[in-house]
C-alpha positions in Angstrom: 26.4 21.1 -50.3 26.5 24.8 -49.3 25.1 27.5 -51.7 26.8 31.0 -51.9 24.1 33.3 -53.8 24.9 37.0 -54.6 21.9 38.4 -56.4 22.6 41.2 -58.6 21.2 42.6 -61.7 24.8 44.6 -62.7 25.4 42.2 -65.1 24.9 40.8 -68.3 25.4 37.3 -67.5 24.7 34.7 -65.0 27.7 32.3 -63.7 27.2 29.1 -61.5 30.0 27.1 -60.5 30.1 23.9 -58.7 33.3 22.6 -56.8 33.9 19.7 -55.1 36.4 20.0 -52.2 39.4 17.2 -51.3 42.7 17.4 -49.7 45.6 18.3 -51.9 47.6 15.3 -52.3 50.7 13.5 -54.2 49.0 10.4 -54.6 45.6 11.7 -56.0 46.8 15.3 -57.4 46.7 13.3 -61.0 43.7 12.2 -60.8 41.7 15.2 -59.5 43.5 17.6 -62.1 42.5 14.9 -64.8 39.1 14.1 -64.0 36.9 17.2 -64.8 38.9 17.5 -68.2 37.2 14.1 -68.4 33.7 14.5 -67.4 33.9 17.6 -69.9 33.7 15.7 -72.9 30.5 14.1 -72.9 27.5 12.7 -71.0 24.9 10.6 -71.9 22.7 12.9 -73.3 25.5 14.8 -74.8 28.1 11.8 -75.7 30.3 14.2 -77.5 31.9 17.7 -77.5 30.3 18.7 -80.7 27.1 17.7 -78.6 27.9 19.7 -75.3 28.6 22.4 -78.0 25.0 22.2 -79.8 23.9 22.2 -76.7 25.4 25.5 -75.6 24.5 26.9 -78.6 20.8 26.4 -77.6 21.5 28.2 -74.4 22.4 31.0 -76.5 26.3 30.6 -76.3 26.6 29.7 -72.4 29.9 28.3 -71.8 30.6 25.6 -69.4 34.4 25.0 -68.7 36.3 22.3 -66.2 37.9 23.7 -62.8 41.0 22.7 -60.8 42.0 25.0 -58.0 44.5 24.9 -55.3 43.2 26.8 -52.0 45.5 26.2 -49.8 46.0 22.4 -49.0 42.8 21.9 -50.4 42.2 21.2 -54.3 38.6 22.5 -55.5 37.4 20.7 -59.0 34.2 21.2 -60.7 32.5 23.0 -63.6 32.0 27.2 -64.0 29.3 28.1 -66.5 28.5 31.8 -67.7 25.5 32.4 -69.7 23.1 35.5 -70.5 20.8 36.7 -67.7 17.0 36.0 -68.5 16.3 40.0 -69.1 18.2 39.7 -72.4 17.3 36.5 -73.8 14.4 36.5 -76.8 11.0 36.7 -74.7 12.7 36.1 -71.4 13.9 32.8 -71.9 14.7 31.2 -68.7 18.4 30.0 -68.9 19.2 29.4 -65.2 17.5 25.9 -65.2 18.5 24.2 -68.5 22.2 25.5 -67.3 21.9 23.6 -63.9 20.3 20.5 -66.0 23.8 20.7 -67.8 26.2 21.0 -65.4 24.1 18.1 -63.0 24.7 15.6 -66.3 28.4 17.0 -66.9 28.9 15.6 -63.4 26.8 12.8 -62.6 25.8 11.3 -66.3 29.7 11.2 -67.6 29.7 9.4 -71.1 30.8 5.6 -70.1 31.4 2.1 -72.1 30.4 -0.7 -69.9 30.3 1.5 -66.9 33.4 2.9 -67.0 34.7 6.5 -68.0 35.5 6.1 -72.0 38.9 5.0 -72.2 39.8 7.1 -75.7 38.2 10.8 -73.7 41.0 9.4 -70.7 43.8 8.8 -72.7 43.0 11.8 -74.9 42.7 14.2 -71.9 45.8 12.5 -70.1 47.9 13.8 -73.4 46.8 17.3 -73.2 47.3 17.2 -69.7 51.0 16.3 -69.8 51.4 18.8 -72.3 49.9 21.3 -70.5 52.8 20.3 -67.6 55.3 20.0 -69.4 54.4 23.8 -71.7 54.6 24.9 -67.7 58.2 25.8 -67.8 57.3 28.3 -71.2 55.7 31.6 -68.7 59.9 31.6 -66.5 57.9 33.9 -64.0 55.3 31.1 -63.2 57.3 28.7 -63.5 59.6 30.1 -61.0 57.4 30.4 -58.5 56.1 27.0 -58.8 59.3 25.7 -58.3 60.4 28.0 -54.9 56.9 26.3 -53.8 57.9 23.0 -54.4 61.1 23.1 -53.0 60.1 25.4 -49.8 57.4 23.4 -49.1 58.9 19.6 -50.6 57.4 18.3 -47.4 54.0 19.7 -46.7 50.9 19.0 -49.7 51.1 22.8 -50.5 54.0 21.6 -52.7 51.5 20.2 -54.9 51.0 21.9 -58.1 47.0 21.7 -59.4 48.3 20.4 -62.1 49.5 17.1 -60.6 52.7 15.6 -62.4 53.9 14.4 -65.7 54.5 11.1 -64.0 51.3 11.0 -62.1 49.3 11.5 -64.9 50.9 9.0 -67.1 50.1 6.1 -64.4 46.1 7.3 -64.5 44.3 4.6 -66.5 39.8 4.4 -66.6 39.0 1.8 -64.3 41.0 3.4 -61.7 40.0 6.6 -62.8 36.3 5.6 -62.8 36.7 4.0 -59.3 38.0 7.4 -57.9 35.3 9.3 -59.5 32.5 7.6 -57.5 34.4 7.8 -54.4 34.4 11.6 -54.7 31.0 12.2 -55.3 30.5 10.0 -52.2 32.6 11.6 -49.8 33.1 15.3 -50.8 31.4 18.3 -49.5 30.8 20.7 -52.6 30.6 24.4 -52.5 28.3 26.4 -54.9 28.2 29.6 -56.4 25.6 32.0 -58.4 26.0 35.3 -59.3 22.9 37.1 -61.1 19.9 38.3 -60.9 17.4 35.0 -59.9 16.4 34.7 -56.1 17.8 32.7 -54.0 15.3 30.2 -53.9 14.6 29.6 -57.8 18.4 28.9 -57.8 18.2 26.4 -54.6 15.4 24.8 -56.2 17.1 24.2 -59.6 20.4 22.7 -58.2 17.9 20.6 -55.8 16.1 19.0 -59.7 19.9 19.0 -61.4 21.7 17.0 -58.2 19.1 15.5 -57.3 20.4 11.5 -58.1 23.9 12.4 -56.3 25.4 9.9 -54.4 26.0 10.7 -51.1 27.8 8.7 -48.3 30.5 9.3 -45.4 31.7 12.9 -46.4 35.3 14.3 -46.0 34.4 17.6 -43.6 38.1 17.3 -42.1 39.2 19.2 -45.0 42.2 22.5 -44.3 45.3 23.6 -44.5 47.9 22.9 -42.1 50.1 26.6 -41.2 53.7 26.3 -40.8 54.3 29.2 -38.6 57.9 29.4 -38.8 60.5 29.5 -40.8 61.8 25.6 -41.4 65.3 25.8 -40.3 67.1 28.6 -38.4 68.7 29.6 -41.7 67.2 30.3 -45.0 67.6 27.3 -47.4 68.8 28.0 -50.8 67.7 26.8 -54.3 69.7 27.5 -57.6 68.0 25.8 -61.3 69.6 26.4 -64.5 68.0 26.8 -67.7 68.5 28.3 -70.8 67.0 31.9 -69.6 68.5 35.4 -70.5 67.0 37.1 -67.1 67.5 35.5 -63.5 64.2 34.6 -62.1 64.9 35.2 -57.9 62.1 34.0 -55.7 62.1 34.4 -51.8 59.7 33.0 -49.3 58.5 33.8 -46.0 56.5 32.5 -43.2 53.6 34.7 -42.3 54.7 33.9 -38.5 52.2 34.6 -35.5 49.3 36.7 -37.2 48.2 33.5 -38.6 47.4 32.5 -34.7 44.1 34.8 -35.6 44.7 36.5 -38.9 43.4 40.1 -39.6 43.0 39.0 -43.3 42.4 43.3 -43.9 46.0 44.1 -42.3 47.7 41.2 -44.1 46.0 42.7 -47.5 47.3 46.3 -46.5 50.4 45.2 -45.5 51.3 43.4 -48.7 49.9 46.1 -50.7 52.6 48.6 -48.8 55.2 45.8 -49.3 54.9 44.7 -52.8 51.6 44.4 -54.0 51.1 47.9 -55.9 52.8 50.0 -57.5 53.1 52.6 -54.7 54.9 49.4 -52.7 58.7 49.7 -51.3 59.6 47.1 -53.7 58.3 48.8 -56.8 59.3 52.0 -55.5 62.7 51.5 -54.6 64.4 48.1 -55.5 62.7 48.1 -59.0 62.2 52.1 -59.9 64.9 53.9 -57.1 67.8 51.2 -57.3 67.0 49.3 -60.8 68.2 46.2 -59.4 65.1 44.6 -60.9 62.6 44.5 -64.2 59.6 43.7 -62.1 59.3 43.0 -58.1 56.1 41.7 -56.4 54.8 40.0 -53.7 51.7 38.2 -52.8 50.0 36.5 -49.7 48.2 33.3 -49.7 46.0 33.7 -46.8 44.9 30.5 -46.7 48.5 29.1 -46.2 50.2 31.7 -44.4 52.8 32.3 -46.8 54.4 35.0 -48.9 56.1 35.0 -52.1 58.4 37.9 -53.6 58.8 37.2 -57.1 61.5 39.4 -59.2 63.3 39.4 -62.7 66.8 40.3 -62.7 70.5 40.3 -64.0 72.2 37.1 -63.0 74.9 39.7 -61.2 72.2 41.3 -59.7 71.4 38.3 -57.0 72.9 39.3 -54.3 72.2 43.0 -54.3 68.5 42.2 -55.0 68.0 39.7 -52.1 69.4 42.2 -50.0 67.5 45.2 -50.7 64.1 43.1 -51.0 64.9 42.1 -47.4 65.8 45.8 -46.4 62.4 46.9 -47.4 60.6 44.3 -45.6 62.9 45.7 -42.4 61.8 48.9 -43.1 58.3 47.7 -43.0 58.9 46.1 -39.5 60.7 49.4 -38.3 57.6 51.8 -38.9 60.0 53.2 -41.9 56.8 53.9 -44.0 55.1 57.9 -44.3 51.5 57.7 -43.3 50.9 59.1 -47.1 52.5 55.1 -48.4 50.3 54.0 -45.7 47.2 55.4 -47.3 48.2 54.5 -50.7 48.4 51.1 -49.6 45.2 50.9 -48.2 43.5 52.9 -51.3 45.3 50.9 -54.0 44.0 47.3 -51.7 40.2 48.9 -51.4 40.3 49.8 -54.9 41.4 46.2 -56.5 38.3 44.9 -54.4 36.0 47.1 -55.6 37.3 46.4 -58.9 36.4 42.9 -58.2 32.8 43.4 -58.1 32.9 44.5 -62.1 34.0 40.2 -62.7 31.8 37.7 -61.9 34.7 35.5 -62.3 36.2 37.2 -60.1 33.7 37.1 -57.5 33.2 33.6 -57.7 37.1 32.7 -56.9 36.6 35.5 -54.1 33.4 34.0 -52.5 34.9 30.6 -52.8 38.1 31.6 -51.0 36.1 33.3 -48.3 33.8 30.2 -47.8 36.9 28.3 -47.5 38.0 30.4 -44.6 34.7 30.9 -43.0 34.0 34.4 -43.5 30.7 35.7 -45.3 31.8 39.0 -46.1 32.2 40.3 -49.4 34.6 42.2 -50.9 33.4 45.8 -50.8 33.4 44.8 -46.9 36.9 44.1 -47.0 37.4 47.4 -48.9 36.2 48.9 -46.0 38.1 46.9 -43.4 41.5 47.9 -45.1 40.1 51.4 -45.1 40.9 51.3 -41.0 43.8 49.2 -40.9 46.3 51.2 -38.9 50.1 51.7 -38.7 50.1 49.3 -35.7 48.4 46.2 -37.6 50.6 46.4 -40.3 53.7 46.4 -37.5 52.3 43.5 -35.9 51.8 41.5 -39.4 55.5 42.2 -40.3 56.9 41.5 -37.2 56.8 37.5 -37.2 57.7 37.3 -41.0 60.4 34.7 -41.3 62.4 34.2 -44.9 62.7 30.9 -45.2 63.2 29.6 -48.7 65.5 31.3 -51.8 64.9 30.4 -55.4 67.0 31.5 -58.1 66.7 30.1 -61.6 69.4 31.4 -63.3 71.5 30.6 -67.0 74.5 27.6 -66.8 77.8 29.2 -66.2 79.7 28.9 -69.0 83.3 27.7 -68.4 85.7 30.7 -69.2 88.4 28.5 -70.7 85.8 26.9 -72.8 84.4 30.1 -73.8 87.9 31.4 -74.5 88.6 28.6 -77.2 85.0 29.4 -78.4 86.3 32.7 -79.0 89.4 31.6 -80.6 
């Protein structure tokens, strides 16, 4: 177990999260987005949600939700819990303790029947779960993007939504369930986080009483995310969906190419935030504001992949005109077409959404997570400061191995003309 502790008395509130790490894949994604909705509905002590909810309410309103997150090829699950820092609390109550007591019995003392997970809290869970999946194609912008992963990626785990499948969920029953749950606790390394104002040590010491019966074995340390470096085939591959939307949804994605050999994770920031991650980007500038051949343009990085995602909202005429400015931008970028003044707002507007972080603990904690993931022990007002000297150079040497490899377009059926003629008649 590794313990990330930022001590801090800026906020209000105290949050602790524990995450067990596995590798994302098909055959357990099911399982691993079901279980902590599981283990959240009861333990011994607390066999019931309205008795994990009295017991919140002791601790002063602290709430304790279940976690799934895709990090890369790697899936983290666990439990997040924010509750008021001891300095407001009646007399000084001590919260941090009774807090880890909770979260040690939410995932070690699940409520069973004969041993095994309750089968009613399974089944229950595995219906909202499926409804959750299946309420996925509701947000078209999300949905969009989780379907160019999917299909750019069909063949590597980072295909896998967190969510698992409708079909993979439905298959989940206890006893296998409860098999696979002590498995994990054997073999997973699990990555901690607290963000308040206790020491170190007083933290340390109370995860050491709270997980102090888990069972440990032969664990998992292999864990990471394989980086495709190139694009899959010489030519882009194309995906068209149809559903019943009024605005095309066009996704493109790239291959982050040869910076990923040793990744300046700074220059990649800056460079996406010239690109399409601000609002003083090319894309926002000129294919969404200039041109108006989208409502919204944007892309992201996932730096723990290597890949990039431009996600726009368009006319269904507007395909091909939008595809090829959105790739004319990202030429420009590779050409030094950029002023130094877009430069600097790119590198303002990435230092200022990291500072920004450090008003969120929540935020924080997905940050500090990500990092530890990657290996880096910086934080984000560090990373402020790195983007602060990225250069014109660095962001020409990120662009210049990008590789589009992947077009999504979810789009409206075509309605047949003669059909739409005798509708008319």
């Amino acid at each position: 177990m590794w313990l990330s502790c930022l001590e801090t008395d800026k906020f209000k509130s105290d949050c602790i999260s524990i995450s067990l790490l596995t590798e994302l894949d098909r055959e357990t994604i099911s399982k691993n987005a079901l279980l902590p909705r599981v283990l959240a509905r009861g333990t011994v002590s607390y066999p019931d949600m309205d008795a994990l909810a009295a017991a919140c309410d002791e601790l002063y309103g602290a709430r304790v939700l279940p976690i799934v997150r895709k990090k890369g090829e790697m899936l983290c699950m666990g439990f997040y819990a924010g509750f008021i820092a001891d300095r407001f609390t009646p007399d000084g109550e001590r919260l941090l303790e009774p807090v880890c007591r909770l979260l040690g019995e939410l995932l070690l003392h699940p409520a069973t029947r004969g041993g095994l997970l309750r089968r009613d809290y399974v089944e229950g869970e595995k219906q909202k779960l499926i409804e959750d999946i299946r309420a996925r194609v509701n947000d078209k912008r999300d949905y969009a993007l989780f379907r160019a992963c999917e299909e750019m990626c069909a063949y590597e785990a980072y295909s896998c939504d967190d969510m698992g499948s409708e079909s993979g969920a439905e298959e989940v029953g206890y006893v296998e369930l409860t098999r696979y749950y002590h498995d994990l606790l054997q073999s997973c390394p699990i990555e901690i986080f607290y963000c308040g104002s206790a020491s170190q040590r007083r933290v340390s010491e109370a995860l050491r009483e709270a997980l102090s019966t888990l069972p440990r074995g032969e664990l998992n340390c292999e864990l990471g995310t394989d980086i495709r470096l190139n694009a899959v085939e010489e030519q882009p591959r194309y995906f068209t969906e149809e559903l019943d939307v009024t605005q095309g949804k066009l996704v493109l994605g790239f291959r982050m190419g040869e910076c990923m050999d040793e990744p300046d994770f700074a220059a990649l920031s800056v460079f996406n935030a010239l690109y399409g991650g601000s609002v003083t980007s090319k894309l926002f500038m000129n294919v969404r504001e200039k041109l108006s051949l989208c409502y919204y343009a944007s892309s992201f990085v996932d730096r723990l992949k290597g890949v990039m995602f431009v996600s726009s909202g368009i006319e269904f005429d507007n395909f091909e005109a939008a595809k090829s400015e959105i790739l004319a931008q990202l030429d420009a970028v590779r050409t030094g077409d950029f002023t130094d003044e877009a430069l600097n707002s790119a590198r303002r507007a990435m230092a200022s959404d990291l500072r920004a972080m450090t008003d969120s603990p929540g935020a924080l904690e997905d940050f500090y997570l990500t990092q530890a993931l990657l290996g880096l022990d910086y934080g984000p007002a560090d990373l402020a400061l790195l983007c602060g000297e990225v250069t014109r150079e660095d962001v020409l040497s990120v662009a210049a191995g990008i590789e589009l490899d992947a077009v999504y377009f979810l789009r409206a059926p075509e309605r047949d003309e003669e059909a739409e003629t005798e509708d008319d008649d």
